[in-house]
N, CA and C atoms as an extended XYZ file, in Angstrom:
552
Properties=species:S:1:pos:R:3:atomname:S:1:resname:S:1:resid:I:1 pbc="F F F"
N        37.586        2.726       28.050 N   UNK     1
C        36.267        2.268       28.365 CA  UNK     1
C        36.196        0.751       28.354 C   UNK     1
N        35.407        0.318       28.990 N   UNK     2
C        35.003       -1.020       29.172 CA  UNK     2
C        33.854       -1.225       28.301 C   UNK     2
N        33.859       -2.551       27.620 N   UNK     3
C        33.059       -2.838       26.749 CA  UNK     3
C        31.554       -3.751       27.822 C   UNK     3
N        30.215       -3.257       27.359 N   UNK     4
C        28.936       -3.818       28.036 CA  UNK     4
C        28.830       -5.216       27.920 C   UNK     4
N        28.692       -5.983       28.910 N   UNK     5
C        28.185       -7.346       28.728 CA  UNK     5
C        26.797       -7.394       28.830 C   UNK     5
N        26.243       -7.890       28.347 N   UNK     6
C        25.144       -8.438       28.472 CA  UNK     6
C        25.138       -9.328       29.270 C   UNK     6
N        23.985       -8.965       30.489 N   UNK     7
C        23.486       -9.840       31.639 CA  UNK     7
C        22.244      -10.110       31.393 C   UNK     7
N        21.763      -11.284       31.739 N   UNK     8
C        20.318      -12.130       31.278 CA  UNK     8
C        19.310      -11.473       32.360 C   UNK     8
N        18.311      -11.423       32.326 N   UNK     9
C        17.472      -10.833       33.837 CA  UNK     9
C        17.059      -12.165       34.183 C   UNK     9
N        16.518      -12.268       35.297 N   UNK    10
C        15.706      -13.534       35.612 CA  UNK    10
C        16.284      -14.979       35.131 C   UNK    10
N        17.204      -15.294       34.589 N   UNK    11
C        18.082      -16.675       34.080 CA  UNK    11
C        16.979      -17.247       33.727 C   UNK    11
N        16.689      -18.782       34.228 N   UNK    12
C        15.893      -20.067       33.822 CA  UNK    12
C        14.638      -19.847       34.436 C   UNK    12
N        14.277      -18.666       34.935 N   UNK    13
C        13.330      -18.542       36.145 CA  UNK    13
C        12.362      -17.657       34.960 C   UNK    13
N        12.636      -17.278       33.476 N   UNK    14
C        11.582      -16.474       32.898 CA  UNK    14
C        11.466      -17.588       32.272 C   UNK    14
N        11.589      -18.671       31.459 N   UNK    15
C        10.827      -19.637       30.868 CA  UNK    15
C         9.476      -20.428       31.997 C   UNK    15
N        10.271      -20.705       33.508 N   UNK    16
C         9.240      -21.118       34.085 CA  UNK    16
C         8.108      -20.420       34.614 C   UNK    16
N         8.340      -18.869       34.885 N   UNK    17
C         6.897      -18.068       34.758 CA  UNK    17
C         6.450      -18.001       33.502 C   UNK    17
N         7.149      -18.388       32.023 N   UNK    18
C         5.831      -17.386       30.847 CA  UNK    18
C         4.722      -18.964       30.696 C   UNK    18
N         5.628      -20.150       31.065 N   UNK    19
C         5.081      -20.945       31.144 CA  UNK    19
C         3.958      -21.444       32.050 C   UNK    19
N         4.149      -21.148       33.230 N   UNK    20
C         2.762      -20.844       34.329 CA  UNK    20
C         2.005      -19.775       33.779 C   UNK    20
N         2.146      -18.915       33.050 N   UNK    21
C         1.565      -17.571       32.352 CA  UNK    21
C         0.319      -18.165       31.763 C   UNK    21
N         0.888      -19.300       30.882 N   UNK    22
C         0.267      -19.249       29.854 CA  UNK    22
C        -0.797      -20.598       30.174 C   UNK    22
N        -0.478      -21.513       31.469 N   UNK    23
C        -1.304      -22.410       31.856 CA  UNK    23
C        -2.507      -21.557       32.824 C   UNK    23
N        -1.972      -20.681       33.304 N   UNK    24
C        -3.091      -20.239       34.214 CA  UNK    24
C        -3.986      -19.582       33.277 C   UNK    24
N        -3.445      -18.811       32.062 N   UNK    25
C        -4.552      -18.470       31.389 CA  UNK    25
C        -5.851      -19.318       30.386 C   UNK    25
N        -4.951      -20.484       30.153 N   UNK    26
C        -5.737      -21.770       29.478 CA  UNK    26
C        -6.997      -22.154       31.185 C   UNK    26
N        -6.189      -22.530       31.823 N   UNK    27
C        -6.955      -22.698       32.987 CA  UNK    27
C        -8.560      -21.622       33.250 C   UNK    27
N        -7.617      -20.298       33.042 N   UNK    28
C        -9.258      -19.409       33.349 CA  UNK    28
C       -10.060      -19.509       32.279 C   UNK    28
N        -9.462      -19.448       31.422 N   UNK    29
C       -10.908      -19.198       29.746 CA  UNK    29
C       -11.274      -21.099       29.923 C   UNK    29
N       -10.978      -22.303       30.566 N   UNK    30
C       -11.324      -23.296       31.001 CA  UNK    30
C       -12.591      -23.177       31.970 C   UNK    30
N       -12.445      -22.942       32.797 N   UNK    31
C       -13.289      -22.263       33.672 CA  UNK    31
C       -14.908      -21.268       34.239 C   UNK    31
N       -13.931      -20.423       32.840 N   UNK    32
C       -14.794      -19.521       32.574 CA  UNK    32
C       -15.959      -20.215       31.648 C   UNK    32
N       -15.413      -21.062       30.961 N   UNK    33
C       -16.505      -21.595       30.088 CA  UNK    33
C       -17.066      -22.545       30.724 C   UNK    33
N       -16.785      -23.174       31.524 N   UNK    34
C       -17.496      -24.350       32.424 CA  UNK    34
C       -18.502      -23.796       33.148 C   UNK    34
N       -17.817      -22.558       33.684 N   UNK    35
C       -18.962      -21.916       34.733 CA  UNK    35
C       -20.267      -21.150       33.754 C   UNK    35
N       -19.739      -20.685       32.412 N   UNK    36
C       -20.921      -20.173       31.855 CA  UNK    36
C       -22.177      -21.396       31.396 C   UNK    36
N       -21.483      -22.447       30.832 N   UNK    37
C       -22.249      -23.377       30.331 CA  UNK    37
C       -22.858      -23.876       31.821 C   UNK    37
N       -22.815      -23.975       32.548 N   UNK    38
C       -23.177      -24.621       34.081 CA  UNK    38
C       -24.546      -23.323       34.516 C   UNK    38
N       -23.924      -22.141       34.089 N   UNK    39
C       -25.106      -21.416       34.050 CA  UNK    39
C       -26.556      -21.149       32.980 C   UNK    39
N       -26.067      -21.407       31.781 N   UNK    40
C       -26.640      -21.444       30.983 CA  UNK    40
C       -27.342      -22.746       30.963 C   UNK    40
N       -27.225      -23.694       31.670 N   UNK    41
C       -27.749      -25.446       31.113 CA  UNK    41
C       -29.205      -24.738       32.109 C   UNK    41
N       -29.855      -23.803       33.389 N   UNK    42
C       -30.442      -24.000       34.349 CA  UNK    42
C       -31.368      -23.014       33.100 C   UNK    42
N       -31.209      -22.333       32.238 N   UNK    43
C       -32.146      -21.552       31.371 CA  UNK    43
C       -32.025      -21.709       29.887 C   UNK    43
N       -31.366      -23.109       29.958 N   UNK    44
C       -31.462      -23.718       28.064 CA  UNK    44
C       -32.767      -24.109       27.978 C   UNK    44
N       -33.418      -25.109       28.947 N   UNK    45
C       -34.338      -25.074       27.757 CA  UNK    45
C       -35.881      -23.727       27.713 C   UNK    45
N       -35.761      -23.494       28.996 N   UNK    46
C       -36.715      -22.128       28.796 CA  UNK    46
C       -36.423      -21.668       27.813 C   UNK    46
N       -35.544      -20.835       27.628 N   UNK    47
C       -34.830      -20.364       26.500 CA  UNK    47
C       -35.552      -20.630       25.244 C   UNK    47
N       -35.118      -22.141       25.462 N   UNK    48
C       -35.591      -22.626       23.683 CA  UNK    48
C       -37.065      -22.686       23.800 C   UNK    48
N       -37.740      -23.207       24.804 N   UNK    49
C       -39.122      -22.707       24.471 CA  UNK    49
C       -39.910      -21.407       24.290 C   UNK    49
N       -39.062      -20.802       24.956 N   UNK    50
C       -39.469      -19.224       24.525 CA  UNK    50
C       -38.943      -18.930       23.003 C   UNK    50
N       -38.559      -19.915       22.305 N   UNK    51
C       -37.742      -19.661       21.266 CA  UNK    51
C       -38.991      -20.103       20.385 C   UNK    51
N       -38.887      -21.168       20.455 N   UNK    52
C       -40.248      -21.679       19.738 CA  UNK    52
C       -41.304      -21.121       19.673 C   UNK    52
N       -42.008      -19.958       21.007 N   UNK    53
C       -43.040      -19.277       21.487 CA  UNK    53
C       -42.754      -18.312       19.946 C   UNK    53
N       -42.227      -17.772       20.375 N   UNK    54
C       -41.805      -16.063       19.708 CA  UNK    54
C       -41.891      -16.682       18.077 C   UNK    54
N       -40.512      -17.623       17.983 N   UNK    55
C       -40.799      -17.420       16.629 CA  UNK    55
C       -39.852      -18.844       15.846 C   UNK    55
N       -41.333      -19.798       15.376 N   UNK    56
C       -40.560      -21.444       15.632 CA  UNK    56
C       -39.837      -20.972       14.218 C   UNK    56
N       -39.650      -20.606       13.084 N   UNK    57
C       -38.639      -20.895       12.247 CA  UNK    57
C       -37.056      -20.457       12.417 C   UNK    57
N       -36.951      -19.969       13.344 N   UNK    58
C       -35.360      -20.093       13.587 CA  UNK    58
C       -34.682      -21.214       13.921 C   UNK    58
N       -35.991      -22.187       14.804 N   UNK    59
C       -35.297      -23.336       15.090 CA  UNK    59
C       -35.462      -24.079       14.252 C   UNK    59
N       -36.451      -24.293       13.415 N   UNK    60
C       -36.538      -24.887       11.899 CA  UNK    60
C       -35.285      -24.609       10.643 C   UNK    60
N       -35.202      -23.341       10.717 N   UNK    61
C       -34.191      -23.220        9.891 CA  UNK    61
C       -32.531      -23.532       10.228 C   UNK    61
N       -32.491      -23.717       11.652 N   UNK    62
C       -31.315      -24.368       12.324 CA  UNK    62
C       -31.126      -25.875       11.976 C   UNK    62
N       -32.409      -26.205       12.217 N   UNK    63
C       -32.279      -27.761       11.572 CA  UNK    63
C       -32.030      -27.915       10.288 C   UNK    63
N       -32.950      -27.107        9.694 N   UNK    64
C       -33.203      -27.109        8.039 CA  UNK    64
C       -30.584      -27.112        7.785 C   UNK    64
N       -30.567      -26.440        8.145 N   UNK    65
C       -29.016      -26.143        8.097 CA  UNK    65
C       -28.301      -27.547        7.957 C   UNK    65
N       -28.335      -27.968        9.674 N   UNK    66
C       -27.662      -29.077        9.500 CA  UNK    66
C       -27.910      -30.106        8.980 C   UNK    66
N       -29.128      -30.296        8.443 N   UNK    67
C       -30.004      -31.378        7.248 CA  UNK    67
C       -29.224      -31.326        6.151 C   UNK    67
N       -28.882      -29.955        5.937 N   UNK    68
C       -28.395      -29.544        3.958 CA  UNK    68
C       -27.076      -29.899        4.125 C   UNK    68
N       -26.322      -29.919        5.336 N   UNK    69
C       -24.829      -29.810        6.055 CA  UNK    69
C       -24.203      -31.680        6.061 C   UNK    69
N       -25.675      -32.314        6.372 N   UNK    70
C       -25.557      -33.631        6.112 CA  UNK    70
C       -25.191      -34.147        5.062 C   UNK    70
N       -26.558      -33.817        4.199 N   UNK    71
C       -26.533      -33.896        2.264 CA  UNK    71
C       -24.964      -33.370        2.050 C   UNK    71
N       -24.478      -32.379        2.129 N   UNK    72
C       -23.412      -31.631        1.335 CA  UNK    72
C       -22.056      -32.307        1.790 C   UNK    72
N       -21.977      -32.012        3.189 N   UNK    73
C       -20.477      -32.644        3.632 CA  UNK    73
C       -20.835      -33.461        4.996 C   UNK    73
N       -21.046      -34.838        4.640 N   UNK    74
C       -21.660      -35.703        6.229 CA  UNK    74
C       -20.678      -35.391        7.259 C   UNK    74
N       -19.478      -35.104        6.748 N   UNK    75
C       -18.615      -34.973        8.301 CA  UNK    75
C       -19.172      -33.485        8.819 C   UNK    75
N       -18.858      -32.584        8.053 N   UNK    76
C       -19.657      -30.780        8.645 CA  UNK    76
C       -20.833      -31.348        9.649 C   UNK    76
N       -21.675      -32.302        8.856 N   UNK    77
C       -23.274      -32.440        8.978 CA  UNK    77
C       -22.967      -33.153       11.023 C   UNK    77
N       -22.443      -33.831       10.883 N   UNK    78
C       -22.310      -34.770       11.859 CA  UNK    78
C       -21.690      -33.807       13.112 C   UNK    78
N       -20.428      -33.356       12.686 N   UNK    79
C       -19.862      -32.354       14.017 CA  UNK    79
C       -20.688      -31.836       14.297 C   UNK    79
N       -21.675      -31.080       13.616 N   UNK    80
C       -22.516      -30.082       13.617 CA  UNK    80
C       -23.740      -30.364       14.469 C   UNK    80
N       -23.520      -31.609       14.347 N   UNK    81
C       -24.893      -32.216       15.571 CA  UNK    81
C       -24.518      -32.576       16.768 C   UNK    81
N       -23.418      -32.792       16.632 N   UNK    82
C       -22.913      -33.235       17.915 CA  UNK    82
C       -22.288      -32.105       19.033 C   UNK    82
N       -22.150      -31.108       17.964 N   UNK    83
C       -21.615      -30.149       19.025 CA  UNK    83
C       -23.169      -29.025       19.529 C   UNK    83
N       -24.086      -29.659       18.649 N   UNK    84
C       -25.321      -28.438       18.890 CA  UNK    84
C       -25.520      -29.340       19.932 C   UNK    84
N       -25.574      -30.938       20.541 N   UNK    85
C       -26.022      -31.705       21.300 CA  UNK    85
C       -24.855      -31.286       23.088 C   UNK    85
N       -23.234      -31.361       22.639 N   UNK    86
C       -22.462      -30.834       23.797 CA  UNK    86
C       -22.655      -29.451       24.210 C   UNK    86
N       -23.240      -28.627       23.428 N   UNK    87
C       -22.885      -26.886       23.509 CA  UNK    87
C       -24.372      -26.704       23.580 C   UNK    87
N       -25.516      -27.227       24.079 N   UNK    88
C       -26.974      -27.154       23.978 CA  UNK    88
C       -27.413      -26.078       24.253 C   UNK    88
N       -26.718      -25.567       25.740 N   UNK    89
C       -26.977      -24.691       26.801 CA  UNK    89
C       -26.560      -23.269       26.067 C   UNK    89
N       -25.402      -23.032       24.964 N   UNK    90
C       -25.250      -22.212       24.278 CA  UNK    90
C       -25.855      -21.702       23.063 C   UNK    90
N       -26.279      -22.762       22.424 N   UNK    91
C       -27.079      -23.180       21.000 CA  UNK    91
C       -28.351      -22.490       21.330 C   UNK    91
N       -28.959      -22.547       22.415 N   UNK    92
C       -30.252      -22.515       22.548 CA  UNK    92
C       -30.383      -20.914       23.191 C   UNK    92
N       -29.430      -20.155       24.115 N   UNK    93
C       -28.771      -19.171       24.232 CA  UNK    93
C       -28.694      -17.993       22.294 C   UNK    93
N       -27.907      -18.777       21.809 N   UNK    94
C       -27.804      -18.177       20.340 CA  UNK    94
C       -28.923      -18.352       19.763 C   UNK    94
N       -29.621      -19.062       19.427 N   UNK    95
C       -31.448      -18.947       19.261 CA  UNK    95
C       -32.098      -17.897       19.686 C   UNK    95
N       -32.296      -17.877       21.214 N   UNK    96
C       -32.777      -17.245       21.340 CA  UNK    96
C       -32.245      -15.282       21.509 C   UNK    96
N       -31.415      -15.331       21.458 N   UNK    97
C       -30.302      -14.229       21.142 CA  UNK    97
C       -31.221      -13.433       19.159 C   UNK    97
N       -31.074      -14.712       18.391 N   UNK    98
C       -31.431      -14.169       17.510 CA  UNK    98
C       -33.155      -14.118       16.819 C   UNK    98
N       -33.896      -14.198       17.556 N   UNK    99
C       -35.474      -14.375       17.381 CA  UNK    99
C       -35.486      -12.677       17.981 C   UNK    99
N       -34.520      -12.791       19.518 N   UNK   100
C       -34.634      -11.590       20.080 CA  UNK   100
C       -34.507      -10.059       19.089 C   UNK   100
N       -33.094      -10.135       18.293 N   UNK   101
C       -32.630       -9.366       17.501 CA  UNK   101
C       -33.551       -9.002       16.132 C   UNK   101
N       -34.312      -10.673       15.940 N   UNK   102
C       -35.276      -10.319       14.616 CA  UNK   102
C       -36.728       -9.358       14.776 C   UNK   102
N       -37.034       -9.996       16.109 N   UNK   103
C       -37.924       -9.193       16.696 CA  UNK   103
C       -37.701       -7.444       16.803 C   UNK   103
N       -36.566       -7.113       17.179 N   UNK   104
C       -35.945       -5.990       17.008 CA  UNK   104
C       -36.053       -5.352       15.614 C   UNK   104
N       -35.555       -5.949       15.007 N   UNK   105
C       -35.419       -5.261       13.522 CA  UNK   105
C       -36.929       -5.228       12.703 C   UNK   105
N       -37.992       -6.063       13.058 N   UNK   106
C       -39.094       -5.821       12.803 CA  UNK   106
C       -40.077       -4.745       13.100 C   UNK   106
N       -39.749       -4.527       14.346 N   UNK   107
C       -40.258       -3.470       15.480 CA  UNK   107
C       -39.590       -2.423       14.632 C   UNK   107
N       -38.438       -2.095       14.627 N   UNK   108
C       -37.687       -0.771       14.233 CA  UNK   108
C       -38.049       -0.479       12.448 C   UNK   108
N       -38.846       -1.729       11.931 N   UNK   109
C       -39.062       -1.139       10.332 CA  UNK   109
C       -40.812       -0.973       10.619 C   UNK   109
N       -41.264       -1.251       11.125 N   UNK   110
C       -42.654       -1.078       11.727 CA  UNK   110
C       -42.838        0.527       12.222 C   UNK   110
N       -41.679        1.080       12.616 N   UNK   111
C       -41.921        2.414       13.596 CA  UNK   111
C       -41.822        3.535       12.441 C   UNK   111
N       -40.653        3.187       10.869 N   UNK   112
C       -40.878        3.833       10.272 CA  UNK   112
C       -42.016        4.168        9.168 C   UNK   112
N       -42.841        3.126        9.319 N   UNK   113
C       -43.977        2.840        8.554 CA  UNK   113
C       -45.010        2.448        9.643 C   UNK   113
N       -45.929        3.397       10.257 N   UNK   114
C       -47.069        2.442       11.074 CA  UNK   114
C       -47.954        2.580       10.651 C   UNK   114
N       -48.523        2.720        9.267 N   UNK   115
C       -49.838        2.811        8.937 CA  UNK   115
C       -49.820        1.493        8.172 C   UNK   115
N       -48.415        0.890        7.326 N   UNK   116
C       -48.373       -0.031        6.928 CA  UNK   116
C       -48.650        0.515        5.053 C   UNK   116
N       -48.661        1.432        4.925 N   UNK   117
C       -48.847        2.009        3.652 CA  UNK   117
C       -47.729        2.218        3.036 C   UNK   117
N       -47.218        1.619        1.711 N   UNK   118
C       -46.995        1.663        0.903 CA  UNK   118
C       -46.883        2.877       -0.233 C   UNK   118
N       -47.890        3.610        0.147 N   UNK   119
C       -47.494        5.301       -1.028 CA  UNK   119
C       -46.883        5.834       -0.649 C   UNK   119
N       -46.044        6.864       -1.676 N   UNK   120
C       -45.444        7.563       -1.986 CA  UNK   120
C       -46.008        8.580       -1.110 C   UNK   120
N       -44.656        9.500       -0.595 N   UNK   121
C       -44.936       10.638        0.093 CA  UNK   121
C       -45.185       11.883       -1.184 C   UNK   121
N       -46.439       12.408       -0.761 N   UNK   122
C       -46.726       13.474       -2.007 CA  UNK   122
C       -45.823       14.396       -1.712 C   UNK   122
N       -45.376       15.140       -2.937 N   UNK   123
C       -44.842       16.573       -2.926 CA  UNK   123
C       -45.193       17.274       -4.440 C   UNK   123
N       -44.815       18.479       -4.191 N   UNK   124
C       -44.805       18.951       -5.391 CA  UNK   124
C       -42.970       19.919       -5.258 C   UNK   124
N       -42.655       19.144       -6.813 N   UNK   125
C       -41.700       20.064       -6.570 CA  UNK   125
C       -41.325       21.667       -7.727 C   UNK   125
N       -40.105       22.145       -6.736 N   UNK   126
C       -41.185       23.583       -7.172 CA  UNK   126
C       -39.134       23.680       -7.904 C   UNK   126
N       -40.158       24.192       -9.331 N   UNK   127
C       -38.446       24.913      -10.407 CA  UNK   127
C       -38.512       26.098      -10.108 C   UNK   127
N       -36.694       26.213      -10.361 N   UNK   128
C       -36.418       27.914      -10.251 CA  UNK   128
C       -37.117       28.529      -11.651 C   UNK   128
N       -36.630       29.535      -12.064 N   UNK   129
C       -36.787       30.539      -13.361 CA  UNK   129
C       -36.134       29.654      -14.233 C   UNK   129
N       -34.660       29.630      -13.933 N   UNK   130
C       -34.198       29.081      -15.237 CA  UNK   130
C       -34.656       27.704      -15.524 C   UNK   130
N       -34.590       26.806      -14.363 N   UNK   131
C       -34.900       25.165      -14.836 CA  UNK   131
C       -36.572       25.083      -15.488 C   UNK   131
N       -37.295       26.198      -15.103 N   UNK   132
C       -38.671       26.349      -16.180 CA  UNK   132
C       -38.472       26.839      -17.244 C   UNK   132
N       -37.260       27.466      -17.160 N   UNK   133
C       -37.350       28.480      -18.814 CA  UNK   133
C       -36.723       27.001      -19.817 C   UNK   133
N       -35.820       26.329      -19.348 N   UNK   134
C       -35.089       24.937      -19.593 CA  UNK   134
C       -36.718       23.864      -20.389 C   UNK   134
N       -37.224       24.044      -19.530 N   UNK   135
C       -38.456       23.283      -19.749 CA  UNK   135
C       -39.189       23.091      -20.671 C   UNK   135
N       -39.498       24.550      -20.876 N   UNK   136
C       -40.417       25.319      -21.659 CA  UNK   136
C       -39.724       24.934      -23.163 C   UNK   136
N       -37.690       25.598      -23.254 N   UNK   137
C       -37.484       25.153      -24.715 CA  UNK   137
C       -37.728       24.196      -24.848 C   UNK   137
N       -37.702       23.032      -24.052 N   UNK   138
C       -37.576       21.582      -25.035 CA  UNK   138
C       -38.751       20.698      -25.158 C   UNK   138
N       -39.988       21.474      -24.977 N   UNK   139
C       -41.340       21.544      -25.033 CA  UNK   139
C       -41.651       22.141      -26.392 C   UNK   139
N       -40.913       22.770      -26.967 N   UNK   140
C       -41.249       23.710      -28.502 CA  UNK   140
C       -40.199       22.256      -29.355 C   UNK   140
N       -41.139       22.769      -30.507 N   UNK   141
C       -41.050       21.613      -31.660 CA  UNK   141
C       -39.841       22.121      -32.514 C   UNK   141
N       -38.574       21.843      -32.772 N   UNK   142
C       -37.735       22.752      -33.920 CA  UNK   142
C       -37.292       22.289      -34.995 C   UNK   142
N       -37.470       22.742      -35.940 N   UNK   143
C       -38.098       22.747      -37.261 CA  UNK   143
C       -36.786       21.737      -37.858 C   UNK   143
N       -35.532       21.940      -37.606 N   UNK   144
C       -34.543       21.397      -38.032 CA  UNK   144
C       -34.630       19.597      -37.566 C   UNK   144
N       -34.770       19.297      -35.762 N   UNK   145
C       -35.118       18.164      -35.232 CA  UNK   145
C       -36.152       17.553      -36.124 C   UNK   145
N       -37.200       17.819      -36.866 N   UNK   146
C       -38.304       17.371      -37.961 CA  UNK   146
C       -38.365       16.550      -38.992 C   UNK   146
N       -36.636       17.495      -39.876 N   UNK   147
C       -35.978       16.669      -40.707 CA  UNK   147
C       -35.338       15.298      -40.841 C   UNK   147
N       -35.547       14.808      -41.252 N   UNK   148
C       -34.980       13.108      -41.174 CA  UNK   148
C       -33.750       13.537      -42.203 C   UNK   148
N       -32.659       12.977      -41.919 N   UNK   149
C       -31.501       12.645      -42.533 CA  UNK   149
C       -31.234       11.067      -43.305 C   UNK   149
N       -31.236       11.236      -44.751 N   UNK   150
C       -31.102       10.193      -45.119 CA  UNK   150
C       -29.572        9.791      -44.954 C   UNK   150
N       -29.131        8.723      -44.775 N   UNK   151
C       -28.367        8.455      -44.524 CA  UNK   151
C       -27.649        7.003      -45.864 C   UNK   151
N       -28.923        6.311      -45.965 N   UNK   152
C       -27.995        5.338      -47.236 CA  UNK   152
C       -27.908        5.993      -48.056 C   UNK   152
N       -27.856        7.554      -49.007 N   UNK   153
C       -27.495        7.633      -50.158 CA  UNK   153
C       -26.635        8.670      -50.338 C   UNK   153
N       -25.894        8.167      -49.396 N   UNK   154
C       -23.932        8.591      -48.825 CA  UNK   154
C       -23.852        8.849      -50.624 C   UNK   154
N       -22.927       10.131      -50.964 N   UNK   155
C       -22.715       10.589      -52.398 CA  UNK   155
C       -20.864        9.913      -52.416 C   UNK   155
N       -20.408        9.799      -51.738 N   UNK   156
C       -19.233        8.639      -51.564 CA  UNK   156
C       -19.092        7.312      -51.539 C   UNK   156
N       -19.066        6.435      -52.144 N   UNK   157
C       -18.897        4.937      -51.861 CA  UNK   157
C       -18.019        4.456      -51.450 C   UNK   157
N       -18.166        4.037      -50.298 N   UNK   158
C       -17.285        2.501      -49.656 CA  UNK   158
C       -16.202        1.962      -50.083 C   UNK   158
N       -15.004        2.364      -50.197 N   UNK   159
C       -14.333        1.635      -51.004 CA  UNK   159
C       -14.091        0.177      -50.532 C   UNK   159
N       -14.211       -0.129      -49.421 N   UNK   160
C       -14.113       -1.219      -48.768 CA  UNK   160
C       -15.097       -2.636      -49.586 C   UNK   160
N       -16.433       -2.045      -50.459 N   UNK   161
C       -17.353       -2.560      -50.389 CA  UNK   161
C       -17.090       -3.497      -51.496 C   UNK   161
N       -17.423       -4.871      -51.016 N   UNK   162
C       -16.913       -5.857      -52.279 CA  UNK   162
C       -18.443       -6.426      -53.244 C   UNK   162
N       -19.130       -5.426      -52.736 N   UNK   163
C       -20.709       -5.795      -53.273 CA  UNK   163
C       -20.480       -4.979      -54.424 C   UNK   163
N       -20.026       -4.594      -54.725 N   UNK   164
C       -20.204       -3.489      -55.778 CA  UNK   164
C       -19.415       -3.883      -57.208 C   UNK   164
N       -20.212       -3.641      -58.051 N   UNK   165
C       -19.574       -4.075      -59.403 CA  UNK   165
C       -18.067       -3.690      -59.644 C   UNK   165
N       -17.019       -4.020      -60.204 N   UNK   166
C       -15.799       -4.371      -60.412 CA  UNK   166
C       -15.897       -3.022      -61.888 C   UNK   166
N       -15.002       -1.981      -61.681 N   UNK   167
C       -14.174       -1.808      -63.345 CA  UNK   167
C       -13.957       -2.541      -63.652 C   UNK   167
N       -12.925       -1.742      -65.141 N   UNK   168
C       -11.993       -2.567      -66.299 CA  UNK   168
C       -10.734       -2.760      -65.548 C   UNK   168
N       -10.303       -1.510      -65.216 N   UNK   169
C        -9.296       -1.426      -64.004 CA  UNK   169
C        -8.994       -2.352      -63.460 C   UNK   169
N        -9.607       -2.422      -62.119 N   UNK   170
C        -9.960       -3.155      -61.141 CA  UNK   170
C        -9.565       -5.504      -61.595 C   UNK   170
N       -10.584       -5.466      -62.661 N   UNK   171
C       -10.015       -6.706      -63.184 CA  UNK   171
C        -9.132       -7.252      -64.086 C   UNK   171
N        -8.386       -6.112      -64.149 N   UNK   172
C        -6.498       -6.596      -64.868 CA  UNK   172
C        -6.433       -7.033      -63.362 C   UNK   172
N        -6.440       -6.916      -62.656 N   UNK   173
C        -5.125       -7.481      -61.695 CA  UNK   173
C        -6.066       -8.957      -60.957 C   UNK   173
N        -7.015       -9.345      -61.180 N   UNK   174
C        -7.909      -10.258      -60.868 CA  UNK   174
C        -6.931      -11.767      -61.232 C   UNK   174
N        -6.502      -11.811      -61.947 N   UNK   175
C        -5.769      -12.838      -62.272 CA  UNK   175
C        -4.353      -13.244      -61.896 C   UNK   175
N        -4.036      -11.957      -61.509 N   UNK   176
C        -2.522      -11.977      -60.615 CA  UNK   176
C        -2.060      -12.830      -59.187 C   UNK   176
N        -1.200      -13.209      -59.231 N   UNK   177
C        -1.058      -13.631      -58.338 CA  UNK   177
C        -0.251      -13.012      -57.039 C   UNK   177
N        -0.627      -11.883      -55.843 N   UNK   178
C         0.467      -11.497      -55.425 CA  UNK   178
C         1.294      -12.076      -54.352 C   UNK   178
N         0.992      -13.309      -53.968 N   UNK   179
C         2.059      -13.627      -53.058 CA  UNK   179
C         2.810      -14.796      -53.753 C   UNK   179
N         2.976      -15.273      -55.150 N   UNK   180
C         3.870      -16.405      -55.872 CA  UNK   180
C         5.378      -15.592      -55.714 C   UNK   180
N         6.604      -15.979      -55.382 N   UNK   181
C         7.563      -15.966      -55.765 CA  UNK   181
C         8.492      -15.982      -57.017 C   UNK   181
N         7.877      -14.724      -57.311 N   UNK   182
C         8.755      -14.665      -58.850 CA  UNK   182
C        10.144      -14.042      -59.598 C   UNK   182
N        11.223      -15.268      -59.780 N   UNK   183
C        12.599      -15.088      -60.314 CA  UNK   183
C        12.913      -14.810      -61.180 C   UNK   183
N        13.655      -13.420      -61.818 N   UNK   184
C        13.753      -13.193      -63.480 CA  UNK   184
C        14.979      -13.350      -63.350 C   UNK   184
């Protein structure tokens, strides 16, 4: 048998397509964004005035942002204006994108509540046999639960307890010393 060589496909000719590959695709998402912003600049500022219409604290709180963005990190603060000033046509797009969405979510908590009321939905709920019979015992008074248990006059003492008067016992060894080192 003859041993396989490896043959290259395409030689020097696949670096120069992945490389046109990859310019034509920079090129379209180039493009693509030129042509959106070019569309978007002819309904930015409607947009934003309909933004303001509907509902001015989004654009307040947009500012309110890059105000705190200033205070906190002036460089954040600064890009942050400058690109809401290049990207206007989008900015004002995302505004109004989200007044749209708030409006939405207002509407949809409105539909589950339209009286605007606040109470509780009544019910009554209904026990089986046993969870009433359950009921019923621990509704009766039992005679044992009544009793109070004294508890400080434990008939055992503490040995732990150093409150407590000392034997005769006890103070032979009071004077000892047990950790001295002692040599006979």
């Amino acid at each position: 048998m003859q041993p396989r060589q490896q043959q290259s496909k395409g030689g020097p000719f696949n670096l120069i397509i992945g490389v046109l590959t990859i310019f034509l695709v920079i090129a379209g998402i180039y493009y693509a964004f030129a042509f959106a912003k070019w569309m978007l600049s002819f309904v930015a500022i409607p947009l934003l005035i309909a933004t303001l219409i509907m509902d001015r604290s989004v654009v307040t709180d947009y500012v309110k942002m890059h105000g705190k963005w200033l205070k906190t990190n002036p460089l954040m603060g600064i890009l942050g204006i400058l690109f809401t000033f290049v990207l206007f046509p989008f900015v004002s797009a995302f505004l109004f994108g989200k007044v749209m969405l708030k409006r939405k979510v207002n509407n949809m908590t409105k539909g589950y509540n339209p009286e605007g009321d606040e109470d509780y939905v009544k019910y009554e709920e209904v026990l089986t046999e046993e969870e009433q019979f359950e009921l019923d015992l621990q509704d009766e008074p039992i005679e044992e639960d009544m009793e109070l248990i004294d508890l400080h006059d434990d008939p055992n003492p503490n040995p732990l307890d150093k409150s407590k008067k000392k034997d005769d016992y006890e103070e032979l060894f009071d004077d000892i010393d047990f950790d001295e080192n002692t040599t006979s």
